[in-house]
C-alpha positions as CSV (number, residue, x, y, z in Angstrom):
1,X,-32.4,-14.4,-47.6
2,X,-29.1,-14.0,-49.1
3,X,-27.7,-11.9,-51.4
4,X,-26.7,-14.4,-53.9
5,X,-30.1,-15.8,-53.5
6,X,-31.7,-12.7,-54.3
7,X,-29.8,-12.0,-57.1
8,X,-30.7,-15.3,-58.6
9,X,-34.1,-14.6,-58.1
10,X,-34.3,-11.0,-59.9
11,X,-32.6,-12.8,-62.3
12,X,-34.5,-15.5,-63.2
13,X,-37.9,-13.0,-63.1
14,X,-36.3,-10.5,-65.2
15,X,-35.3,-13.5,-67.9
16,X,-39.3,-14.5,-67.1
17,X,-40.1,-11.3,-68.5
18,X,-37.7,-11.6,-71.3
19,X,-36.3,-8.2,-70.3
20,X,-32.8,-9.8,-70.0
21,X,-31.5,-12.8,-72.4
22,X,-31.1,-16.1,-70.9
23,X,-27.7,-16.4,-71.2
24,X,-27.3,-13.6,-68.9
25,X,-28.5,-15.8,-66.3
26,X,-26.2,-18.7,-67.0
27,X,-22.9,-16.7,-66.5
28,X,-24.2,-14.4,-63.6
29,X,-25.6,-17.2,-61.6
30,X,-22.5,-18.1,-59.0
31,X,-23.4,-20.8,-56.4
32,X,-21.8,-20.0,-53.2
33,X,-18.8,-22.3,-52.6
34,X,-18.2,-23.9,-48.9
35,X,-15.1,-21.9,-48.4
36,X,-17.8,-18.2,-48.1
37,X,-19.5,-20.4,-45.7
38,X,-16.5,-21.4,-43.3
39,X,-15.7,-17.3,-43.4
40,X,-18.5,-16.4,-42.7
41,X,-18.9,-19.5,-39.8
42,X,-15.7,-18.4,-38.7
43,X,-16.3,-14.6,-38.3
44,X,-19.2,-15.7,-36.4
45,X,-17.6,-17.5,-33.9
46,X,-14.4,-15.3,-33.7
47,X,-16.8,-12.3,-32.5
48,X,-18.5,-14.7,-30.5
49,X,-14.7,-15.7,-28.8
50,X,-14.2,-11.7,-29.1
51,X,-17.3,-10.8,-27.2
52,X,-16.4,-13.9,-24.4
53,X,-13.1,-12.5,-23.8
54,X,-14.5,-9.2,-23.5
55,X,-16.7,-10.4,-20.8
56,X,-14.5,-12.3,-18.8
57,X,-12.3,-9.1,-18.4
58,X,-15.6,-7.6,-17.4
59,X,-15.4,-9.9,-14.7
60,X,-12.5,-9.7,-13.5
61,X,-12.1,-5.4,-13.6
62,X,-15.7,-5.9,-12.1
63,X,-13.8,-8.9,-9.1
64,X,-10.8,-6.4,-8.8
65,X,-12.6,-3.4,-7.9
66,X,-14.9,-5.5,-5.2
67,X,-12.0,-6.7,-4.2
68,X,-10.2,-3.3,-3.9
69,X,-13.2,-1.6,-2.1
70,X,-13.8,-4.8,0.6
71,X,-9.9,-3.8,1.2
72,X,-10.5,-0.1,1.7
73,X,-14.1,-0.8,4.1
74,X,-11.3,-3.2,6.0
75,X,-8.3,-0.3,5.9
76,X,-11.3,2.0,7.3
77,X,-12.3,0.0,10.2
78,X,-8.9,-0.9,11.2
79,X,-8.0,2.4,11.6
80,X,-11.7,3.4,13.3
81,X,-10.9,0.5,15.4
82,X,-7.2,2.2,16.1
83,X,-9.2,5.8,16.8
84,X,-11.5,4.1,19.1
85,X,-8.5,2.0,21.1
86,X,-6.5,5.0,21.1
87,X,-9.7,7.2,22.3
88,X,-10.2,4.3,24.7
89,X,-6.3,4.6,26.3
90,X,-6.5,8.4,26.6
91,X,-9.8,8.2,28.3
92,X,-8.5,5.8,30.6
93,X,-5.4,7.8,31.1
94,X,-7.1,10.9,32.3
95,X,-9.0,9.0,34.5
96,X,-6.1,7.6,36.2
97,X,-4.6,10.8,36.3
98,X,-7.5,12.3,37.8
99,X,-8.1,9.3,40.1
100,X,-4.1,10.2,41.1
101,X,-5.0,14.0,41.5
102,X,-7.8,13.3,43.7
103,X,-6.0,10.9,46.0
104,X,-3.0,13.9,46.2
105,X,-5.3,16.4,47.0
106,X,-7.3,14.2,50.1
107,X,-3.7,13.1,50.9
108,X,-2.8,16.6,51.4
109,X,-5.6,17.7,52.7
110,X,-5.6,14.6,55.4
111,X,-1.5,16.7,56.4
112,X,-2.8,19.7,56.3
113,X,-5.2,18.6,59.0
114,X,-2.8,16.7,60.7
115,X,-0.6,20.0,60.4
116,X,-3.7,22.2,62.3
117,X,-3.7,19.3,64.8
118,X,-7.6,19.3,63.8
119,X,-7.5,15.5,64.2
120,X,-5.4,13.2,66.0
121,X,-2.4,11.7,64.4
122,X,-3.5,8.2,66.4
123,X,-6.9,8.3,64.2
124,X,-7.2,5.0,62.4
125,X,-8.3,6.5,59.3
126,X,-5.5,7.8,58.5
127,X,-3.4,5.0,59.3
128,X,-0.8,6.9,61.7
129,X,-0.5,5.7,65.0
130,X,2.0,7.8,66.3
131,X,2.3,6.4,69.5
132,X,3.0,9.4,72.1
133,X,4.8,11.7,69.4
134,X,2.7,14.5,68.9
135,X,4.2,15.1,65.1
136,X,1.8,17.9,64.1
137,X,4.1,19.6,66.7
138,X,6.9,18.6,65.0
139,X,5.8,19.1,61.3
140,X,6.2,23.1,61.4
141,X,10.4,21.9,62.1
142,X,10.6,20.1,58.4
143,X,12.5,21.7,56.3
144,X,10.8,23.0,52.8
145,X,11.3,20.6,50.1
146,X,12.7,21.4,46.8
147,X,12.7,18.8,44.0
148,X,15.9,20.8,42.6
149,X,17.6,19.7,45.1
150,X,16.7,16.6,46.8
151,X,20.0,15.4,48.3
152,X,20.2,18.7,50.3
153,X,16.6,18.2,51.8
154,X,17.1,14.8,53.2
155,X,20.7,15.8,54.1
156,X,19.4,18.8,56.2
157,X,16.4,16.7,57.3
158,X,18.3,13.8,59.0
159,X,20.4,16.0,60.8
160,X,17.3,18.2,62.5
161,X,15.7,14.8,62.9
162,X,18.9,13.5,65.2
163,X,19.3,16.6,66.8
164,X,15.3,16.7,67.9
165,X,15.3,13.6,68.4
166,X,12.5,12.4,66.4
167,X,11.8,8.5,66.6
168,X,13.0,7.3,63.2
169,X,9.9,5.4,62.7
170,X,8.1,8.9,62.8
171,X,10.4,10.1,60.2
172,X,8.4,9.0,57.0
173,X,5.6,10.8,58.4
174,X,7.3,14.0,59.0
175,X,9.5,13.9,55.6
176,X,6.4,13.0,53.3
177,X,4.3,16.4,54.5
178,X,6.2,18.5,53.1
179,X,6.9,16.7,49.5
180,X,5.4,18.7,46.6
181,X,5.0,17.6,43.0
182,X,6.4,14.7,41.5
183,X,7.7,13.6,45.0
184,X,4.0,13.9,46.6
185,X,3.1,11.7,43.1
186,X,5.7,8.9,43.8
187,X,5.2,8.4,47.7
188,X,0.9,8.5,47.1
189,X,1.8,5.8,44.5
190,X,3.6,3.8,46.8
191,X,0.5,3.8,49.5
């Protein structure tokens, strides 16, 4: 019940019991007018808007952060995607690299041979078919290569080359025995 209702009612049983004078009902009994209705109809549905509003931006802190994390899990696995290409380059790098050492080291190892005349420079393994020129004879005659000063080496290379008389075809044979380094690198590179 109301409390205007109630009133009225203690009213009306207190005049029952002639505790309180009639009259006393007559000037305290107020009937509600429509405009304490519309307030309180209005108060109503003003918390009611209140309490939507309040919701909705629920929502949408509620959308914002989902939306916020699914961009961090997508910033994560780019960059664990990144880490794993990157990882994935590297590895293939030091395979090539080691792949590259290994061919230098049989490369060398296939000269040094050649150098102790333990096989013969015509074996078609190796590729060299030297065609009467003994060259492991020869190879002890190259001068030492020194990447610090390359134009001096091949200077002083074609001149002993003339003067022995090597076969110029020979010569890429003889020159690349003694490369070391990044020279050895480049002419295994270009096989």
């Amino acid at each position: 019940m109301r409390k205007d209702e109630i009133k009225r009612y203690v009213l009306e049983y207190l005049v029952d019991e002639s505790i309180l004078p009639i009259t006393v009902l007559e000037t305290a009994i107020t009937v509600p007018t429509d405009n304490t209705f519309e307030l309180k109809r209005l108060e109503i549905e003003m918390n009611k808007e209140i309490r939507l509003k309040e919701m909705e931006r629920e929502r949408e802190r509620e959308e914002r952060e989902r939306k916020e994390k699914e961009e961090r899990e997508m910033q994560m696995q780019k960059e664990k995607e990144e880490r794993e290409m990157q990882m994935q380059k590297e590895k293939e790098e030091r395979e090539m690299q080691m792949q590259r050492e290994k061919e230098a080291r049989e490369h060398e190892f296939r000269l040094k041979q050649l150098e102790l005349g333990v096989i013969k420079a015509s074996d078609p393994k190796i590729g060299l078919d030297t065609g009467g020129f003994d060259v492991s004879k020869h190879v002890k005659f190259v001068p030492k290569f020194q990447e610090d000063n390359v134009e001096k080496f091949f200077n002083h290379f074609e001149k002993l080359g003339e003067q022995l008389k090597w076969p110029r075809d020979k010569w890429s044979i003889l020159i690349q025995s003694n490369f070391t380094g990044k020279a050895q690198e480049v002419y295994s590179a270009l096989q």
